[in-house]
Biopython code that builds the backbone (N, CA, C, O; Angstrom):
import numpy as np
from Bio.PDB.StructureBuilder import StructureBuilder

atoms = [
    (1, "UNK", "N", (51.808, 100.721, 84.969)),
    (1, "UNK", "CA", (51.081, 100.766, 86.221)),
    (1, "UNK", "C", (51.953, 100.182, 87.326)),
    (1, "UNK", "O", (52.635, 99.172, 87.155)),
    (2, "UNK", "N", (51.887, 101.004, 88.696)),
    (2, "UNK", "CA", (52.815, 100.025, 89.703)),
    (2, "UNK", "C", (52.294, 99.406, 90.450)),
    (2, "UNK", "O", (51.158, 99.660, 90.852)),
    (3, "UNK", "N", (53.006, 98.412, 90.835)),
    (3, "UNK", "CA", (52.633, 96.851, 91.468)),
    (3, "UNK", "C", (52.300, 97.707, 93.072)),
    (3, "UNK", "O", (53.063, 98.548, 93.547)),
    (4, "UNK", "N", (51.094, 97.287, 93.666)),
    (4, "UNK", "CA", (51.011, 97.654, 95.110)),
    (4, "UNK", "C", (52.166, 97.455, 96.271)),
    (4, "UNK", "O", (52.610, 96.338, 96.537)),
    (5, "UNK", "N", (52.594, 98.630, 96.918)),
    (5, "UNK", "CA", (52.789, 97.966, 98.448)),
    (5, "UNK", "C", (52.547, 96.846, 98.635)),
    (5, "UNK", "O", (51.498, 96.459, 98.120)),
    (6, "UNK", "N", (53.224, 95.995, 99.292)),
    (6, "UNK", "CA", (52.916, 94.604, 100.053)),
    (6, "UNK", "C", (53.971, 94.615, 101.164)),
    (6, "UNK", "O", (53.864, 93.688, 101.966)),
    (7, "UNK", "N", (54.991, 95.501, 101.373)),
    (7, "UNK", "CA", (55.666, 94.981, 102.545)),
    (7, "UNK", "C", (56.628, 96.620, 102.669)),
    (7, "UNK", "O", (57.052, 97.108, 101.620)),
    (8, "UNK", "N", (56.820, 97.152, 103.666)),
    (8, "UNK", "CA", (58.024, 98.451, 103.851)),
    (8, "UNK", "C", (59.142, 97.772, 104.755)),
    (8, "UNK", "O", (59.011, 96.978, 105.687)),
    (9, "UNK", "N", (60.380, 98.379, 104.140)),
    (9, "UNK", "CA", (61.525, 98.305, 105.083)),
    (9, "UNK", "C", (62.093, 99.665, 105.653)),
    (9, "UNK", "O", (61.886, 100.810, 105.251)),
    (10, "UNK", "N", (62.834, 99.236, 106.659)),
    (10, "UNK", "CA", (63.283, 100.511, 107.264)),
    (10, "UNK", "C", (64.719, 100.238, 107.606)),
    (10, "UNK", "O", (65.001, 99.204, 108.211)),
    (11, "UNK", "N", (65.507, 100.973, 107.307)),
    (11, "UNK", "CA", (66.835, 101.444, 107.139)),
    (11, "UNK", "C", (67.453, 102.690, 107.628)),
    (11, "UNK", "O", (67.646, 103.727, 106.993)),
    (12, "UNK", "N", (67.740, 102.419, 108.879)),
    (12, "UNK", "CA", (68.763, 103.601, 109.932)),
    (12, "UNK", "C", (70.072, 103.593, 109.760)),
    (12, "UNK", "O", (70.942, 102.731, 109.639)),
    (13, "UNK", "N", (69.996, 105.219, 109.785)),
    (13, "UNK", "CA", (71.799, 105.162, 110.196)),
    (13, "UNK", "C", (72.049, 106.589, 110.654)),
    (13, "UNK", "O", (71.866, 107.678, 110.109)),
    (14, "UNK", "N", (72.561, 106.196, 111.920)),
    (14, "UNK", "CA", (73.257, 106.619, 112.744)),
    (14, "UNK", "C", (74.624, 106.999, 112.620)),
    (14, "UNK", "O", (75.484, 106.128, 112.497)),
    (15, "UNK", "N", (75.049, 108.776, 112.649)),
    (15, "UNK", "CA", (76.172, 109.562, 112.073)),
    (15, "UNK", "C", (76.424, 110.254, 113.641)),
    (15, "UNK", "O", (75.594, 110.929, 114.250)),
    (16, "UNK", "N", (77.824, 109.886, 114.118)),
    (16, "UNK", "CA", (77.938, 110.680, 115.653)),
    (16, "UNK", "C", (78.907, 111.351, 115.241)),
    (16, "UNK", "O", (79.743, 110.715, 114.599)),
    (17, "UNK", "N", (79.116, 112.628, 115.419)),
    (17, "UNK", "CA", (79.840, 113.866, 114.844)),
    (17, "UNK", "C", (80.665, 114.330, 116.165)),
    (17, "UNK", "O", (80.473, 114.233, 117.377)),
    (18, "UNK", "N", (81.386, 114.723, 115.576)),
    (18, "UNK", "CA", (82.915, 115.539, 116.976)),
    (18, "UNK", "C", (82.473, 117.053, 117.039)),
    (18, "UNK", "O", (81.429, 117.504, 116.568)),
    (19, "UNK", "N", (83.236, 117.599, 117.557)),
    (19, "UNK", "CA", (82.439, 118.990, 118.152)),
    (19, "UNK", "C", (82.919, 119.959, 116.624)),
    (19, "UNK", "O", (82.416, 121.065, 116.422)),
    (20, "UNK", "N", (83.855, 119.390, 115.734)),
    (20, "UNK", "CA", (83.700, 119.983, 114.407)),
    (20, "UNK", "C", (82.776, 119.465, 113.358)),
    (20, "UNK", "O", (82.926, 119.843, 112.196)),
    (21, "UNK", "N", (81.686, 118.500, 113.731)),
    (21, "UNK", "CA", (80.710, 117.741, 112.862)),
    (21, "UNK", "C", (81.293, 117.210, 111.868)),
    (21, "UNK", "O", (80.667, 117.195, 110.809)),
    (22, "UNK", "N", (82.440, 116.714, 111.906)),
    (22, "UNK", "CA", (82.835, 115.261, 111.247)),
    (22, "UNK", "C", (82.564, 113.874, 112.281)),
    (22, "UNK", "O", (82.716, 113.644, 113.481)),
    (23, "UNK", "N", (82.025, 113.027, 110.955)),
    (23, "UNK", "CA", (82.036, 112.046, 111.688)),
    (23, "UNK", "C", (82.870, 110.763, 112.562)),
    (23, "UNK", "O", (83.841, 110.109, 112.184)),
    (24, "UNK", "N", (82.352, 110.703, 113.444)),
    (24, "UNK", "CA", (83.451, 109.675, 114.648)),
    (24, "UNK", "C", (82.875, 108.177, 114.722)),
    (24, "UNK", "O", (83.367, 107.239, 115.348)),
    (25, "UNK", "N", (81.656, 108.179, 113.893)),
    (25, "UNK", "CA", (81.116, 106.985, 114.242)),
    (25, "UNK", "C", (79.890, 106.937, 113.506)),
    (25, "UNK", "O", (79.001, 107.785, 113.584)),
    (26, "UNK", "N", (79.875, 105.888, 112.769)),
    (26, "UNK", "CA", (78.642, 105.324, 111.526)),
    (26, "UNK", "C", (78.339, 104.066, 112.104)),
    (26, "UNK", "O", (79.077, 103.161, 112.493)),
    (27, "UNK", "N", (76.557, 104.243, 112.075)),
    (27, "UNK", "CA", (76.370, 102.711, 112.464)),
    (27, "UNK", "C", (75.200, 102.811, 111.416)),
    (27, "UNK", "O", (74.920, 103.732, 110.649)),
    (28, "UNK", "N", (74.648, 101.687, 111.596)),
    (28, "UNK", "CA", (73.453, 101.295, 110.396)),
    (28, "UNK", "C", (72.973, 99.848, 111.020)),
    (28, "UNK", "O", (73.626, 98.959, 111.565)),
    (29, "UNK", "N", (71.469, 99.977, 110.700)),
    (29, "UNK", "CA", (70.765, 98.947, 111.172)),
    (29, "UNK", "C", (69.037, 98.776, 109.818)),
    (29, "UNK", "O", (68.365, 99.638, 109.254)),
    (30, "UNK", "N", (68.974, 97.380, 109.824)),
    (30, "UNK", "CA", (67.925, 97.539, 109.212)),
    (30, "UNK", "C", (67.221, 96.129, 109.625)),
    (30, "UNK", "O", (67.801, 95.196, 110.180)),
    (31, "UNK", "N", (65.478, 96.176, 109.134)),
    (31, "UNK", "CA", (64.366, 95.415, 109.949)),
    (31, "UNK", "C", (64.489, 94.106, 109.047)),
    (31, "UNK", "O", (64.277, 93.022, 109.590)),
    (32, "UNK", "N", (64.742, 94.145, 108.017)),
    (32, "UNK", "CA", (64.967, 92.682, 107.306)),
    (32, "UNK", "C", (66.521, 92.178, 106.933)),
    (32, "UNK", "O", (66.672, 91.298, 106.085)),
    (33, "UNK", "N", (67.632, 92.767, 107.595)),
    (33, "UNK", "CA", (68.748, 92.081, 108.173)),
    (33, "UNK", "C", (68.523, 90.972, 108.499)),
    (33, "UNK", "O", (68.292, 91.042, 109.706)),
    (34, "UNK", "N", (68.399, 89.458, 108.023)),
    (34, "UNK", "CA", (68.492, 88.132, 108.641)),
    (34, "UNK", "C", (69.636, 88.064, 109.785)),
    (34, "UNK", "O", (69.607, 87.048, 110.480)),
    (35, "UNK", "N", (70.417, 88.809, 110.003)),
    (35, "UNK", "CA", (71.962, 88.342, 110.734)),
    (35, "UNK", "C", (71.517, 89.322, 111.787)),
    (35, "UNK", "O", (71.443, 88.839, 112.917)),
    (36, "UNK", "N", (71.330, 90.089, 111.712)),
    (36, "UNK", "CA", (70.937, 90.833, 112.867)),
    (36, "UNK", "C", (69.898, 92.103, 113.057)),
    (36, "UNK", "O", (69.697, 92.743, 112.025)),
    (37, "UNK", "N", (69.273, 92.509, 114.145)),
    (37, "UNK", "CA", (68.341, 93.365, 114.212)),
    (37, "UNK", "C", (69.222, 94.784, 115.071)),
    (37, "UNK", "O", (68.670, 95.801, 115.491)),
    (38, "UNK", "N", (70.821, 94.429, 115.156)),
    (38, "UNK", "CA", (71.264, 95.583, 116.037)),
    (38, "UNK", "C", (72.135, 96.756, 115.243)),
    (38, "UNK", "O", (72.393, 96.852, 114.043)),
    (39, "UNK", "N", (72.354, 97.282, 115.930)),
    (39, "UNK", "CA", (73.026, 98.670, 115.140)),
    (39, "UNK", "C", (74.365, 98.040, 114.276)),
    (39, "UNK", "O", (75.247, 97.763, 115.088)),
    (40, "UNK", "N", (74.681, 97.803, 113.200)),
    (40, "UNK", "CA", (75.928, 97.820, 113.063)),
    (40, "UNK", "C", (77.186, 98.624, 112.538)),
    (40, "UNK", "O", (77.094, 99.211, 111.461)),
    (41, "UNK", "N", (78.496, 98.670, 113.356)),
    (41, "UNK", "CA", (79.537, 99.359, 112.694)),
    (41, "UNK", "C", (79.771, 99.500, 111.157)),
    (41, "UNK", "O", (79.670, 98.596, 110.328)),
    (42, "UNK", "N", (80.049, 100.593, 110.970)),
    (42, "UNK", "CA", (80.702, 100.776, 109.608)),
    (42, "UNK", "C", (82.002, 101.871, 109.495)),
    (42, "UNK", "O", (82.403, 102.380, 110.541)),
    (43, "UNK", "N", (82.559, 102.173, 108.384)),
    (43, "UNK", "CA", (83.651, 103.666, 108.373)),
    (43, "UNK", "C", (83.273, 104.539, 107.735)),
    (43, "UNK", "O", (83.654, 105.664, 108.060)),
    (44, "UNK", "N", (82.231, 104.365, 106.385)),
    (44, "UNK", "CA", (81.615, 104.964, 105.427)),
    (44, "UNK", "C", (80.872, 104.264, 104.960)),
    (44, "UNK", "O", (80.714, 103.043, 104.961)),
    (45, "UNK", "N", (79.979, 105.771, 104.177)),
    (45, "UNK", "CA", (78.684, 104.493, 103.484)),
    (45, "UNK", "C", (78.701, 106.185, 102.280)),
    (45, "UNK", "O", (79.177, 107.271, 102.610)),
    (46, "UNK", "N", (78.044, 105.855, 100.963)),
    (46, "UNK", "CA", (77.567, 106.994, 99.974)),
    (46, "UNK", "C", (76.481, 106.018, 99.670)),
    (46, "UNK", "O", (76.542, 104.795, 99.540)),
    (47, "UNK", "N", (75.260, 107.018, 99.569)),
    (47, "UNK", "CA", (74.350, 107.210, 99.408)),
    (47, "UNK", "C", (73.603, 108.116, 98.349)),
    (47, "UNK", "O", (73.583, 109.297, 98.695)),
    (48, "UNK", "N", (73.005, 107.860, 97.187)),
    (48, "UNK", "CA", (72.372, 108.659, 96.585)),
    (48, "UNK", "C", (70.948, 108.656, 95.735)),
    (48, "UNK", "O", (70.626, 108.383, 94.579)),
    (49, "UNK", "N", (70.643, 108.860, 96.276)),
    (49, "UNK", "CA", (69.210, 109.390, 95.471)),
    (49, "UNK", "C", (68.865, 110.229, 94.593)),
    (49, "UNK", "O", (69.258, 111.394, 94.541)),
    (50, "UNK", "N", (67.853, 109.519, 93.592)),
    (50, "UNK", "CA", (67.209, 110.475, 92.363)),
    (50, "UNK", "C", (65.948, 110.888, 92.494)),
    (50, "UNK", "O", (65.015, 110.089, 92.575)),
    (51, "UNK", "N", (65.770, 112.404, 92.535)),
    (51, "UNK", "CA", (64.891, 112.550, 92.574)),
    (51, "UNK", "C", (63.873, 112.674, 92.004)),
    (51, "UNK", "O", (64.079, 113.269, 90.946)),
    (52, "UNK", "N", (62.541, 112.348, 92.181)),
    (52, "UNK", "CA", (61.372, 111.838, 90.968)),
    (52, "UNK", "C", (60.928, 112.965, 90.704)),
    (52, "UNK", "O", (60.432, 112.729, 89.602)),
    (53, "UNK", "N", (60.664, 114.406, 90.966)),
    (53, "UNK", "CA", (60.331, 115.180, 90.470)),
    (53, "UNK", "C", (61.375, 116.351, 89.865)),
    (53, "UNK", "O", (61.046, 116.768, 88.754)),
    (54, "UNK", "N", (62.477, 116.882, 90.393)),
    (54, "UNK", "CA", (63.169, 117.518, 89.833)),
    (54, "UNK", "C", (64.498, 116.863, 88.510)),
    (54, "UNK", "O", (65.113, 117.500, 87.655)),
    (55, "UNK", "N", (64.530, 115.414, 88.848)),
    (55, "UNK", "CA", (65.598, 114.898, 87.764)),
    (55, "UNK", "C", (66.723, 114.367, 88.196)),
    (55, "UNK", "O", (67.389, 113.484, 87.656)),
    (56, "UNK", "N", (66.975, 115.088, 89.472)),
    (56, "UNK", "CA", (68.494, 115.450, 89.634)),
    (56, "UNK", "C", (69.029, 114.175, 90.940)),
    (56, "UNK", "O", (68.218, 113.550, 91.624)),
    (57, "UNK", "N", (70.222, 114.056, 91.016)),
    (57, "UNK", "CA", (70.488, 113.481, 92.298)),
    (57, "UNK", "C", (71.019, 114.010, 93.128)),
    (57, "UNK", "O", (71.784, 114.969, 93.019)),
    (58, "UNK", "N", (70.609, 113.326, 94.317)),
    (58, "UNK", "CA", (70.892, 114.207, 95.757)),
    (58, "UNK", "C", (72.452, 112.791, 95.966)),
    (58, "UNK", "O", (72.495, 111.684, 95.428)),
    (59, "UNK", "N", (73.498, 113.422, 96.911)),
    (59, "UNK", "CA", (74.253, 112.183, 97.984)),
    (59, "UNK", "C", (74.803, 113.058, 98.644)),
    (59, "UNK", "O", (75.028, 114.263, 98.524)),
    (60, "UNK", "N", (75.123, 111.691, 99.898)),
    (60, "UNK", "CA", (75.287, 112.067, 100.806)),
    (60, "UNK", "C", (76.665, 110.808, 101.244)),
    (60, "UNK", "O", (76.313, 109.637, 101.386)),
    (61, "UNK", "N", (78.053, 111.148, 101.412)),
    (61, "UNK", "CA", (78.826, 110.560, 101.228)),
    (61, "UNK", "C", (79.841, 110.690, 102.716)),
    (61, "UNK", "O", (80.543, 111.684, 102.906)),
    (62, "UNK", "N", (79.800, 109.938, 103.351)),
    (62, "UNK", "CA", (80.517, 110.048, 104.977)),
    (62, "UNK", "C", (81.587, 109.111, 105.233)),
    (62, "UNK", "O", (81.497, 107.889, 105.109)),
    (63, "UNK", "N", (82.337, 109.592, 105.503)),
    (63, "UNK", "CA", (83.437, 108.091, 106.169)),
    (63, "UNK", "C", (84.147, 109.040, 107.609)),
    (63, "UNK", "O", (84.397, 110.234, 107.771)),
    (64, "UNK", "N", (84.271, 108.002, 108.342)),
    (64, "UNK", "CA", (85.289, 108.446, 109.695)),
    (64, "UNK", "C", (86.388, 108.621, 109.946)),
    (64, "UNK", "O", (87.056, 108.019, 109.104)),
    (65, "UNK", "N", (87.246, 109.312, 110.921)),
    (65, "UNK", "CA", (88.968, 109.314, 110.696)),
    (65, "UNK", "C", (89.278, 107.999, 110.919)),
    (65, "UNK", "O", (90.483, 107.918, 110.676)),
    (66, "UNK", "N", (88.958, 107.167, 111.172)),
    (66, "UNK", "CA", (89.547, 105.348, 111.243)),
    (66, "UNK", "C", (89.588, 105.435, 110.019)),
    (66, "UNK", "O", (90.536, 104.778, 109.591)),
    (67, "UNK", "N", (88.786, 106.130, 108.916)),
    (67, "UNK", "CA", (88.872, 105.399, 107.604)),
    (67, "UNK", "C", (90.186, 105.259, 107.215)),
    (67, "UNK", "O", (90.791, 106.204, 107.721)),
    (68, "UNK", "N", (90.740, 104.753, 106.748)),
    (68, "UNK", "CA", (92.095, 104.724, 106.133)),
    (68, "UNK", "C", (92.479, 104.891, 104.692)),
    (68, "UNK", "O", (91.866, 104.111, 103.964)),
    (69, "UNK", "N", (93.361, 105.723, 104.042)),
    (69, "UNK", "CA", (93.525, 105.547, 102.665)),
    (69, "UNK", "C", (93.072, 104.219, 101.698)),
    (69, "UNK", "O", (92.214, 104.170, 100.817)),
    (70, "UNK", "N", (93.924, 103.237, 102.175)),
    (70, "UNK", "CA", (93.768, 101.974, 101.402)),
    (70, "UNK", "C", (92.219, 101.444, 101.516)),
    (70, "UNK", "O", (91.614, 100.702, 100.742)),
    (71, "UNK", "N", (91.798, 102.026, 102.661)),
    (71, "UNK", "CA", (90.219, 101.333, 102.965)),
    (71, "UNK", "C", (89.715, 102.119, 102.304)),
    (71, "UNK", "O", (88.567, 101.676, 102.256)),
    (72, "UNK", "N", (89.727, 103.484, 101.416)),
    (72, "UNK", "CA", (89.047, 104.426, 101.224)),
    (72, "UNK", "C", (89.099, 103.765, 99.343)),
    (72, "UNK", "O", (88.197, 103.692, 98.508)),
    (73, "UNK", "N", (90.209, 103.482, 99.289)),
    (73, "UNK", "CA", (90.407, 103.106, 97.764)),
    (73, "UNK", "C", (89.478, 101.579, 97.558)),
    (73, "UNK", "O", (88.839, 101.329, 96.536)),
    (74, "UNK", "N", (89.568, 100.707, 98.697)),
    (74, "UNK", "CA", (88.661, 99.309, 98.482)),
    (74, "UNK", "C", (87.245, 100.178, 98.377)),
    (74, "UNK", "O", (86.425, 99.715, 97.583)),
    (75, "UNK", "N", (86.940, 101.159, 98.957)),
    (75, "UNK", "CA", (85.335, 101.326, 99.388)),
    (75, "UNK", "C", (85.237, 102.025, 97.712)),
    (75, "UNK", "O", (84.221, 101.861, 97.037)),
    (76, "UNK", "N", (86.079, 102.571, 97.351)),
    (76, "UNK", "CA", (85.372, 103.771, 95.801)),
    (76, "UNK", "C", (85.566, 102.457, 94.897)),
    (76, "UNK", "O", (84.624, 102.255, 94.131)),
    (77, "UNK", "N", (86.544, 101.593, 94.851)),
    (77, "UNK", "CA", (86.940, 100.574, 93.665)),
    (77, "UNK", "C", (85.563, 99.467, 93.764)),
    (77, "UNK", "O", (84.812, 99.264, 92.810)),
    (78, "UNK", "N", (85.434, 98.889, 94.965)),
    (78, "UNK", "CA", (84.117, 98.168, 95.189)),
    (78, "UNK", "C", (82.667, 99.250, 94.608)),
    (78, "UNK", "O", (81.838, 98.876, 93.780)),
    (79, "UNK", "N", (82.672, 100.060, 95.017)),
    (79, "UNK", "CA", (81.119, 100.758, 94.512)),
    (79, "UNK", "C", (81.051, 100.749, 93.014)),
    (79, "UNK", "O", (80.124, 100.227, 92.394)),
    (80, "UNK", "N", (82.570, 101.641, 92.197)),
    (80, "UNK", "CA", (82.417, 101.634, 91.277)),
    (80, "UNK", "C", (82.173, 100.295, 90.514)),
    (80, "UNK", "O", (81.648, 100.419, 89.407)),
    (81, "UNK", "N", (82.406, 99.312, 90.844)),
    (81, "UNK", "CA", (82.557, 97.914, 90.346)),
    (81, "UNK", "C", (80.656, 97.600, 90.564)),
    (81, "UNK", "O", (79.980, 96.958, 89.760)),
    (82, "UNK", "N", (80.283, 98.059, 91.471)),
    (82, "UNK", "CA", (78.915, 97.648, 91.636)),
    (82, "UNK", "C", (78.090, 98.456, 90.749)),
    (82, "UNK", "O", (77.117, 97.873, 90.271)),
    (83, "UNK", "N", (78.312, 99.958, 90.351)),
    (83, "UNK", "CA", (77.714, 100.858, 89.638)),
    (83, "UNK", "C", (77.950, 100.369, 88.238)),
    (83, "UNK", "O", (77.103, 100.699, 87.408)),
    (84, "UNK", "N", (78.852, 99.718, 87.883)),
    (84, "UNK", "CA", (78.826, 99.003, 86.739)),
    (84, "UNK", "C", (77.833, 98.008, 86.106)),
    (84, "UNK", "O", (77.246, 97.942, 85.026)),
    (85, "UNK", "N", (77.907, 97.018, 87.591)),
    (85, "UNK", "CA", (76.623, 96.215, 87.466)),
    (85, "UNK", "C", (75.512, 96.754, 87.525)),
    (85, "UNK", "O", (74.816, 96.509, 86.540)),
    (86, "UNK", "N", (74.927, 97.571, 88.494)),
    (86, "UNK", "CA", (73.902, 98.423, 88.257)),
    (86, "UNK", "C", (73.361, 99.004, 87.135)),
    (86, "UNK", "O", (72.160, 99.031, 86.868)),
    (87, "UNK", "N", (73.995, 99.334, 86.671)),
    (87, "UNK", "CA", (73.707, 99.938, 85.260)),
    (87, "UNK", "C", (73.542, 99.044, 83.854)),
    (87, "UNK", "O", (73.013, 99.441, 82.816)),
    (88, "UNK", "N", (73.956, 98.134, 84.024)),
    (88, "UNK", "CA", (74.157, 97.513, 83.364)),
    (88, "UNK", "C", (72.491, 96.073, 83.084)),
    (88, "UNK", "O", (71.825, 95.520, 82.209)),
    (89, "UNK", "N", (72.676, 96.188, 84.660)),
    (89, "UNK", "CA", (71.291, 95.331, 84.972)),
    (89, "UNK", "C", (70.028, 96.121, 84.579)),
    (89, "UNK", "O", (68.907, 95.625, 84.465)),
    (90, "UNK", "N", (70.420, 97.684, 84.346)),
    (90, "UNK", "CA", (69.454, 99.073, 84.613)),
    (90, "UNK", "C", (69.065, 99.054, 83.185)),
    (90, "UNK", "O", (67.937, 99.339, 82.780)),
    (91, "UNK", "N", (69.806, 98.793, 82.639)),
    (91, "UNK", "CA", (70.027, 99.481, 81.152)),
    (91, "UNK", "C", (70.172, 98.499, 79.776)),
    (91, "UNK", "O", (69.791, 98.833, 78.654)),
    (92, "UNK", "N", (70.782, 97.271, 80.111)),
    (92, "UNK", "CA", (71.125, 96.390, 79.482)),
    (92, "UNK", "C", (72.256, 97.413, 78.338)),
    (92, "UNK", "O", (72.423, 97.267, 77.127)),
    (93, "UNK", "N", (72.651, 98.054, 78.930)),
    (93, "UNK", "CA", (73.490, 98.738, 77.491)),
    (93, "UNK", "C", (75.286, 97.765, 77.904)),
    (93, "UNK", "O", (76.110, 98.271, 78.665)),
    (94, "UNK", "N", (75.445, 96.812, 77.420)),
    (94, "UNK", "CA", (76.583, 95.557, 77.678)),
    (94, "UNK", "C", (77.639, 96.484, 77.157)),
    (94, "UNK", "O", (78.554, 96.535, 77.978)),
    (95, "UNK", "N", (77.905, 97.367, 75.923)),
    (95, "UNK", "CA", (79.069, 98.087, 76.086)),
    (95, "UNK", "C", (79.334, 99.433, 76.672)),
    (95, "UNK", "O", (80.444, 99.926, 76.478)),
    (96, "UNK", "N", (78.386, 100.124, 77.410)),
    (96, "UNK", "CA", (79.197, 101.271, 78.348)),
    (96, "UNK", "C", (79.338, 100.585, 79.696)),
    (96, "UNK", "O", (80.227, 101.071, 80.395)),
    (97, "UNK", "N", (78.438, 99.221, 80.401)),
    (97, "UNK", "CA", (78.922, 98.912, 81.210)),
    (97, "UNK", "C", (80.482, 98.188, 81.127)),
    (97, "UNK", "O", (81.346, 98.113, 82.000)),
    (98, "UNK", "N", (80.476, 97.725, 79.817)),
    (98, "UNK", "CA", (81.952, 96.873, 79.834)),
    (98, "UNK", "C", (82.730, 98.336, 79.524)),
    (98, "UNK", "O", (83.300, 97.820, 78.563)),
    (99, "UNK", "N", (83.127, 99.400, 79.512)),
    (99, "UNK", "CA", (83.919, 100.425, 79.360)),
    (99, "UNK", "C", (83.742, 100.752, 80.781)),
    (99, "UNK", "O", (84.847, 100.800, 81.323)),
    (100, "UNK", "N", (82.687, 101.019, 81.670)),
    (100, "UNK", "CA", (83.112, 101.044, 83.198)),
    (100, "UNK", "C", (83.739, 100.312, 83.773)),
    (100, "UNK", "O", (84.470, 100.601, 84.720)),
    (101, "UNK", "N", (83.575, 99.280, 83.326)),
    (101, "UNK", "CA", (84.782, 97.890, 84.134)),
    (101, "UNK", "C", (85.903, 98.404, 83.520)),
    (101, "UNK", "O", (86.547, 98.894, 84.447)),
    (102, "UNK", "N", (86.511, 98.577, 82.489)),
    (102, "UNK", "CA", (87.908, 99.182, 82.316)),
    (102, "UNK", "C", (88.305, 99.976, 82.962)),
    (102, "UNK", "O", (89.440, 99.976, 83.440)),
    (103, "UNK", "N", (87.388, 100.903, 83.134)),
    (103, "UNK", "CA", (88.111, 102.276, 84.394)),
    (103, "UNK", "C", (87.827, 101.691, 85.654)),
    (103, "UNK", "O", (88.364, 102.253, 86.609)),
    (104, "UNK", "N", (87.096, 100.673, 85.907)),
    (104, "UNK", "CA", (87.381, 99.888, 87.493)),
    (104, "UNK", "C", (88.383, 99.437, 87.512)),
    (104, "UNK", "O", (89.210, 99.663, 88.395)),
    (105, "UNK", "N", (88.536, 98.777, 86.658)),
    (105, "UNK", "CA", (90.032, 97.951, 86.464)),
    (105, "UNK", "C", (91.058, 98.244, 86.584)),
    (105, "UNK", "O", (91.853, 97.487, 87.142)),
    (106, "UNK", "N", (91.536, 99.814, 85.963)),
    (106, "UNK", "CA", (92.142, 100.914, 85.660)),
    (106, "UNK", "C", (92.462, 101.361, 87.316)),
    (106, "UNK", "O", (93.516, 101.413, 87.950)),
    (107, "UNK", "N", (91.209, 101.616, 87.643)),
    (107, "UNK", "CA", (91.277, 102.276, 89.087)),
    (107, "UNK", "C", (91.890, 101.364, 89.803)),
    (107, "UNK", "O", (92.850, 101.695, 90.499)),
    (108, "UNK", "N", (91.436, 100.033, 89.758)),
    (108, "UNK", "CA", (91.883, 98.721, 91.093)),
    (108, "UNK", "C", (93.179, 98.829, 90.471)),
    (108, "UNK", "O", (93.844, 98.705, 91.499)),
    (109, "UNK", "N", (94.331, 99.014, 89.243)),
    (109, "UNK", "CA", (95.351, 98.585, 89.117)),
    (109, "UNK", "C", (96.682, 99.456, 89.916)),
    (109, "UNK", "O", (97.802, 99.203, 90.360)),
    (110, "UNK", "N", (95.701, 100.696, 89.763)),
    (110, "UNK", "CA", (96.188, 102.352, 90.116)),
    (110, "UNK", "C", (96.027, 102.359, 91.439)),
    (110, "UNK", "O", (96.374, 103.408, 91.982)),
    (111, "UNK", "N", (95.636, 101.575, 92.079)),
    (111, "UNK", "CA", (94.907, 101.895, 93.820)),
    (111, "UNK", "C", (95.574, 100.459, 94.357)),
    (111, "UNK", "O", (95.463, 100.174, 95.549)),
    (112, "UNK", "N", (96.363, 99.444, 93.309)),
    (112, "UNK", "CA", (97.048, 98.447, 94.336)),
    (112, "UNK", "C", (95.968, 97.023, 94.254)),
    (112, "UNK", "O", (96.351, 95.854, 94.196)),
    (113, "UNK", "N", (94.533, 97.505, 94.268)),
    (113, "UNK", "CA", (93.617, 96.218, 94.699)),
    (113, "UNK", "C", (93.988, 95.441, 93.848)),
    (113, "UNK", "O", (94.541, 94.426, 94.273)),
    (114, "UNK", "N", (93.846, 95.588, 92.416)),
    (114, "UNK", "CA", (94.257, 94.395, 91.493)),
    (114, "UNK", "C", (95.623, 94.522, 91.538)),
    (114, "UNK", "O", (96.183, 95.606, 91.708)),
    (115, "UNK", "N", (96.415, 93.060, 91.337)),
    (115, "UNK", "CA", (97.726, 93.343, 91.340)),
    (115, "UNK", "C", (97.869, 92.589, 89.887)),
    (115, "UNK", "O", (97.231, 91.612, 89.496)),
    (116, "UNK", "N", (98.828, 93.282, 89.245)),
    (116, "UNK", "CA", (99.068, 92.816, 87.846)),
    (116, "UNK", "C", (100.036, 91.761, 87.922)),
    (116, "UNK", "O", (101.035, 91.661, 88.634)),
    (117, "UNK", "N", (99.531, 90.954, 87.014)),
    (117, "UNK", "CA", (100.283, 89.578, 86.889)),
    (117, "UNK", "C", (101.090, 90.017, 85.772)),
    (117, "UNK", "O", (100.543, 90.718, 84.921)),
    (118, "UNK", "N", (102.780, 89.589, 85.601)),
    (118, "UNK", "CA", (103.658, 89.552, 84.714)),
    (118, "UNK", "C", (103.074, 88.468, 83.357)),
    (118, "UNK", "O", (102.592, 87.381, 83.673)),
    (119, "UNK", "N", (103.139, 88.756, 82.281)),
    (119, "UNK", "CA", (102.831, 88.027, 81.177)),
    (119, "UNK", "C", (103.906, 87.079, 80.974)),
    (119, "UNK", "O", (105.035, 87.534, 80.789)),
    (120, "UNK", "N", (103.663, 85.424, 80.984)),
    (120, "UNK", "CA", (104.452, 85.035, 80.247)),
    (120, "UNK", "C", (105.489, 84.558, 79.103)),
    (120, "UNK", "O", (106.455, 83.855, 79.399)),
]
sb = StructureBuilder()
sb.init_structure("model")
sb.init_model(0)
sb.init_chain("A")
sb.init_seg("    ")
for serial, (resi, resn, name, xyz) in enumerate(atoms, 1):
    if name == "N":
        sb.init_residue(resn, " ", resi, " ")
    sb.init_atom(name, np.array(xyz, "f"), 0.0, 1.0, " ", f" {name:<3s}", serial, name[0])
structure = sb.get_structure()
């Protein structure tokens, strides 16, 4: 049975597109932000949703030409690192999330973020 409503949030974001509808500018704002109630900057954001009646997931994945390669590799290495936890918190299944951290790991070593330490 689900627990009632007791409180909604609301979560904007704002996509300003160039006259080829890529984006030039991501902002995002939300009503229970403690730090602020105003629009704020971003370069990208992915987004995805499951949907409750067909199964499937929808996303929706944007970044701007400021984005930069190296910023593009922190933004996929950070998510994937979080989708790990996610799932993990989701599922309690402790060894496919610890096999996603290897290919995070894998990825951060391959993308520069982690830098490998020489063995002594």
């Amino acid at each position: 049975m689900n627990k009632p409503i007791v409180k909604k949030s609301i979560i904007t974001i704002e996509v300003g597109l160039n006259e080829d509808k890529h984006p030039e500018s991501i902002r995002w704002q939300s009503d229970d932000n403690p730090n602020t109630k105003e629009m704020t900057e971003c370069k990208a954001f992915s987004l995805s949703l499951f949907d409750k009646e067909y199964k499937d997931t929808l996303k929706i994945d944007l970044w701007t030409s400021e984005m930069q390669v190296a910023e593009m590799d922190r933004f996929v290495f950070q998510t994937l690192r979080s989708l790990a936890d996610t799932y993990y918190r989701a599922t309690n299944n402790q060894q496919l999330a610890n096999d996603m951290q290897l290919f995070v790991d894998y990825f951060g070593k391959q993308t520069g973020i982690i830098q490998e330490t020489p063995e002594s």
